[in-house]
C-alpha positions as CSV (number, residue, x, y, z in Angstrom):
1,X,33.6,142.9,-94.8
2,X,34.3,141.2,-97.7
3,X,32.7,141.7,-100.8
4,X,29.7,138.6,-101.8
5,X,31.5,136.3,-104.1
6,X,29.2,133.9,-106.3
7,X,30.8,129.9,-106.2
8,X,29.3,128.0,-109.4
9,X,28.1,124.7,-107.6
10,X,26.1,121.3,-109.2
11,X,22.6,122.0,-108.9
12,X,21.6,118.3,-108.2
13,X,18.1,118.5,-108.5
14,X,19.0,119.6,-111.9
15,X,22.2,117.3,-112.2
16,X,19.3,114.5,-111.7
17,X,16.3,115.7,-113.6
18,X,18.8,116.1,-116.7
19,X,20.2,112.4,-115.9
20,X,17.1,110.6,-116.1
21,X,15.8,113.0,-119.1
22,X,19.1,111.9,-121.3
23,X,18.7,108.3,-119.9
24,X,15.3,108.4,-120.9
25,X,15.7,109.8,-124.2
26,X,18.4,107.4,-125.3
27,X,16.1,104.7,-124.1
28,X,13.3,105.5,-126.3
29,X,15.2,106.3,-128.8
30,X,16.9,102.2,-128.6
31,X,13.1,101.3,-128.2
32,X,12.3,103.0,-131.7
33,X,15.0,100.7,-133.2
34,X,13.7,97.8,-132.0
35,X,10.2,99.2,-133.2
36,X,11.4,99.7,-136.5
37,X,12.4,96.0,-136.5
38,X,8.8,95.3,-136.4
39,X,6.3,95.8,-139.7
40,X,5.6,99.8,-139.9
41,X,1.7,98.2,-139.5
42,X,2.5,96.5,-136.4
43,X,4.8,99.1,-134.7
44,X,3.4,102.5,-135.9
45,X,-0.1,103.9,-136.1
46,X,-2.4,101.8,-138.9
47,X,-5.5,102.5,-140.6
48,X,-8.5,99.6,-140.1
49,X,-7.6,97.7,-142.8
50,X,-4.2,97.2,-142.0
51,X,-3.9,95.4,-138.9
52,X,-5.4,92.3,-139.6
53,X,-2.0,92.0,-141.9
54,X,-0.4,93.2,-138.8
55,X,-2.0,90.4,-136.8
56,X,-0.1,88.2,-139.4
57,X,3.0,90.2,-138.4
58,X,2.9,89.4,-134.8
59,X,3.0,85.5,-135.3
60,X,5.9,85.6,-138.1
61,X,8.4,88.0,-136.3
62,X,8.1,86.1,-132.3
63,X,7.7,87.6,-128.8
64,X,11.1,88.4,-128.1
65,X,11.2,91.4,-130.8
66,X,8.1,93.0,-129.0
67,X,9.2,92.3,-125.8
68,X,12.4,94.6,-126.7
69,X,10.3,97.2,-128.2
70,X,7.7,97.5,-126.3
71,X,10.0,97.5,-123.2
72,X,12.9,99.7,-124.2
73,X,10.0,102.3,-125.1
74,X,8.8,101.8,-121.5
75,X,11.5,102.5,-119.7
76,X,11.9,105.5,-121.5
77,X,8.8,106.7,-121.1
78,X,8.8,106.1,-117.2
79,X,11.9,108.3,-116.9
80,X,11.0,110.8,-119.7
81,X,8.1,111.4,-117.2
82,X,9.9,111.6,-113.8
83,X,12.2,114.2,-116.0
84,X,9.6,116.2,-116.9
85,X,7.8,116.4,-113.4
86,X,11.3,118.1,-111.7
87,X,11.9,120.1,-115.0
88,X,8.3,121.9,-115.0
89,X,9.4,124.0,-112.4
90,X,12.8,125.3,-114.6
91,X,12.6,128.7,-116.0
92,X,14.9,130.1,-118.7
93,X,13.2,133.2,-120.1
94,X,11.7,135.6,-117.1
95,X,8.5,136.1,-117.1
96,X,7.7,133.2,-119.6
97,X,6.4,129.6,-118.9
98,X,6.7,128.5,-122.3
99,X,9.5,125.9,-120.7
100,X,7.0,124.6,-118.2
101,X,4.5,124.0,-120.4
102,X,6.7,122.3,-122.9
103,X,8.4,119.7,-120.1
104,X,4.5,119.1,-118.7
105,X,3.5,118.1,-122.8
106,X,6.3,115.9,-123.2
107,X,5.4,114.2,-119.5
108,X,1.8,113.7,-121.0
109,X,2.9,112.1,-124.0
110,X,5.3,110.5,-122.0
111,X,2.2,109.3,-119.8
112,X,-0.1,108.1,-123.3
113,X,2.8,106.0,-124.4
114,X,3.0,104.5,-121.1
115,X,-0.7,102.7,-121.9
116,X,0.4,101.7,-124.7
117,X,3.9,100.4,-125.1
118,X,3.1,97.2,-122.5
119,X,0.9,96.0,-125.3
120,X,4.0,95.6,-127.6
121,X,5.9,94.4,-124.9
122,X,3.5,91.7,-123.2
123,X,0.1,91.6,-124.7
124,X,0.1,91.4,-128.7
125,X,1.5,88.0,-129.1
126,X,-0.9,86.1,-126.6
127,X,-3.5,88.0,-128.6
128,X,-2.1,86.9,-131.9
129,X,-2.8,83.2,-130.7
130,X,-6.8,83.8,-129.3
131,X,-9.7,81.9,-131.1
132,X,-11.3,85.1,-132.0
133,X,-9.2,87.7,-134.1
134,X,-11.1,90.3,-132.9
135,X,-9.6,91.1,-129.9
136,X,-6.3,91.8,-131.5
137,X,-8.1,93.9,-133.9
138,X,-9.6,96.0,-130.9
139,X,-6.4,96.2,-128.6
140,X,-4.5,97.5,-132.2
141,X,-7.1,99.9,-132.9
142,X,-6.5,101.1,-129.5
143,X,-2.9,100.9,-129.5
144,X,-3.0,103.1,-132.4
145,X,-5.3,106.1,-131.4
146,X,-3.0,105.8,-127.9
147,X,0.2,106.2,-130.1
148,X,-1.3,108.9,-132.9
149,X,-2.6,110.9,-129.2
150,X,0.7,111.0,-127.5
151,X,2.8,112.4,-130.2
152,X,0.6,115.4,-130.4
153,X,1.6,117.1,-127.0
154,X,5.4,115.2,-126.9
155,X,5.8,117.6,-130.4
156,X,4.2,120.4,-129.0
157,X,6.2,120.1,-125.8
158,X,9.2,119.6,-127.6
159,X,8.5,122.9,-129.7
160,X,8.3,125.1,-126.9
161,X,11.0,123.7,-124.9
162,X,13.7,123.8,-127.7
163,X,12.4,127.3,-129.2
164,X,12.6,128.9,-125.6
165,X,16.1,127.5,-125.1
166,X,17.1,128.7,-128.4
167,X,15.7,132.5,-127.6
168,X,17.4,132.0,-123.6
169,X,20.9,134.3,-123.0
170,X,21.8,130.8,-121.7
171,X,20.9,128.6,-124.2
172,X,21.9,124.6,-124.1
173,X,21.5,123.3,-126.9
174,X,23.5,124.5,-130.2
175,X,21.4,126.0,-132.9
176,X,22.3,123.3,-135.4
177,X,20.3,121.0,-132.8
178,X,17.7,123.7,-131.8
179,X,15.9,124.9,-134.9
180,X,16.1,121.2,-136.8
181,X,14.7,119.8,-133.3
182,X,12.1,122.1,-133.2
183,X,11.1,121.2,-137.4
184,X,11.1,117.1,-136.2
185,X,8.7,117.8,-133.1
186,X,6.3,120.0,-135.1
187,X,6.4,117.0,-137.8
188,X,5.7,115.0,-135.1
189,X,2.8,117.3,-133.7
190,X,1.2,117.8,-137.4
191,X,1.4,113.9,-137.9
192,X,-0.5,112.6,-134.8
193,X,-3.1,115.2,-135.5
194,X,-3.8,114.5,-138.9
195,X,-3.8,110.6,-138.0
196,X,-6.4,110.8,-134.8
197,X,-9.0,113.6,-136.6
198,X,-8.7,111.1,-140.2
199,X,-6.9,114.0,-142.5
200,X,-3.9,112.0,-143.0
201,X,-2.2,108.5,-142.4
202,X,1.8,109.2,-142.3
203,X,2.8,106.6,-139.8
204,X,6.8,106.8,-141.3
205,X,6.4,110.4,-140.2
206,X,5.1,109.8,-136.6
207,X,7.6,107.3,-136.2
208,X,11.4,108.8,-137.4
209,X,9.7,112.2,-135.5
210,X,9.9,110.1,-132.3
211,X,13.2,108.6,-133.0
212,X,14.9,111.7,-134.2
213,X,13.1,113.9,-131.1
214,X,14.8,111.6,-128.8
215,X,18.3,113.0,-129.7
216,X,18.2,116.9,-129.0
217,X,16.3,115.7,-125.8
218,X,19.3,113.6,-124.9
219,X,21.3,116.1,-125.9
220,X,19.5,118.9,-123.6
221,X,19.5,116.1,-120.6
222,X,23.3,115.9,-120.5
223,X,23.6,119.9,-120.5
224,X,21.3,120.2,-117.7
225,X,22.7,117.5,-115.8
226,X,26.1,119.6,-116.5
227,X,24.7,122.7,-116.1
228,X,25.9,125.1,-112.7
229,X,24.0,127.3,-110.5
230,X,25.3,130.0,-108.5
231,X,25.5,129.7,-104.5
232,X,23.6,132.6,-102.8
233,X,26.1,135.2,-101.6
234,X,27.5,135.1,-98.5
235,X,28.6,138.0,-95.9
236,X,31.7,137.0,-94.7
């Protein structure tokens, strides 16, 4: 009887899960550029008095530059969330569901940005041009307690899924990625706090968080996706 041998193999669940989670990460990440293309009042998190200016915004700068942002962020945020459903059930430290906690955070930020990124894309411009301002003013408002909400558990996900790859035997991600990842998620946490409970208005800060997050998840998509798993042994 031979001895059991162990034949590294694709884990395709895995291989896909860590597709669509770089796909998706690189898609939010172009959707953030075409945010930034828009006013920081228009495409980030304002306070009352700021969006009638942003109103304004919406009729100088045109459809087509919402349409890009609003749907590039979208898309990402649909596959960020099909990601993260297959990746709860990945473990990397025994005995510890930090992970799954992390990949189910980032699928419900992933979920709040899904309510909210069609109004970029398809709603803000034919509210621009009603008779009565006001219902701009109440779709922003809503747009940006939706978009304050949703970074607060995609930076708390992002936390415990980069610190428990950074403490796992098999880690991913290299350290120069893990530890600044893990500062940029907890901005991002911190910022959509302070924004949805009134402390503090840092909408540059909830913004590049979002952007920058987006890389080490691309990063950590493509290493799963890459990553092997070992074949049960086999009595020959």
């Amino acid at each position: 009887m031979a001895a059991p041998t162990l034949r590294p193999a694709p884990s395709r669940s895995e291989a896909f899960s860590g597709a669509a989670l770089a796909a998706g990460a690189v898609a939010l990440f172009v959707g953030s550029i075409f945010y930034a293309r828009l006013t920081w009042r228009l495409g980030l998190p304002a306070l009352p008095a700021e969006r009638l200016p942003a109103l304004a915004d919406v009729l100088s700068l045109g459809p087509q530059r919402l349409l890009l942002a609003g749907g590039w962020a979208f898309t990402g945020d649909c596959l960020l969330l099909a990601a993260c459903n297959a990746l709860v059930r990945r473990r990397q430290l025994p005995g510890s569901d930090l992970d799954s906690i992390g990949w189910a955070l980032i699928g419900v930020g992933a979920a709040i940005a899904m309510t909210f990124d069609p109004m970029t894309a398809v709603m803000f411009w034919p509210l621009a041009h009603g008779s009565d301002p006001q219902t701009f003013l109440a779709f922003k408002g809503w747009f940006d307690f939706l978009f304050g909400s949703s970074v607060i558990p995609f930076g708390m996900g992002g936390m415990g899924v980069l610190w428990v790859d950074a403490r796992s035997n098999s880690s991913l991600l290299p350290k120069i990625l893990s530890f600044p990842g893990i500062a940029i998620f907890a901005a991002s946490a911190l910022s959509g706090f302070a924004y949805v409970t009134g402390l503090l208005h840092l909408p540059l800060v909830i913004g590049f968080s979002v952007l920058f997050g987006c890389i080490p998840l691309a990063v950590l998509g493509v290493q799963i996706a890459r990553s092997r798993q070992a074949v049960a042994a086999s009595h020959l």
